[in-house]
Phi, psi and omega in degrees: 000132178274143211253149180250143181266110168291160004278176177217125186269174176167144178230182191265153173314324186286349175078006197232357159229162172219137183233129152271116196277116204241355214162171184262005190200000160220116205256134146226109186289130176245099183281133181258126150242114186064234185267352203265156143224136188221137192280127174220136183241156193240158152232082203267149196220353189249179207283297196279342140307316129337294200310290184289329148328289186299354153280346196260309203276310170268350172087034171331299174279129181278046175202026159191116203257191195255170183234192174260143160352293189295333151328258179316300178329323199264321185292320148281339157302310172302322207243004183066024188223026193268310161333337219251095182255000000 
């Protein structure tokens, strides 16, 4: 099993989520709803949360590639949530 250096960033092909990955079970996603963005953090504990996190981490899905840091950082920054690991 391949070991990853956290956080990991990705965002969805579509430009409307960024995720920092803190864990193999924990996420936190920055969703564009209109002009807004809202923050939602996972903590996953049931099997299909696990999953997607872990789709996230290898890029399973082909509809979410990887970013740069700073990207997602600022974008939690703006929301006042760039601290909250």
């Amino acid at each position: 099993m391949q070991k990853y250096r956290f956080p990991l960033y990705r965002r969805s092909a579509n430009g409307l989520n960024w995720y920092r990955i803190e864990s193999e079970s924990e996420l936190t996603e920055v969703q564009a709803v209109g002009r807004r963005h809202v923050i939602h953090h996972l903590k996953a504990h049931a099997y299909p949360e696990r999953l997607r996190i872990h789709g996230l981490i290898t890029l399973e899905d082909g509809h979410v590639e990887e970013c740069g840091a700073a990207e997602v950082e600022e974008l939690l920054a703006g929301t006042g949530h760039a601290g909250n690991r």
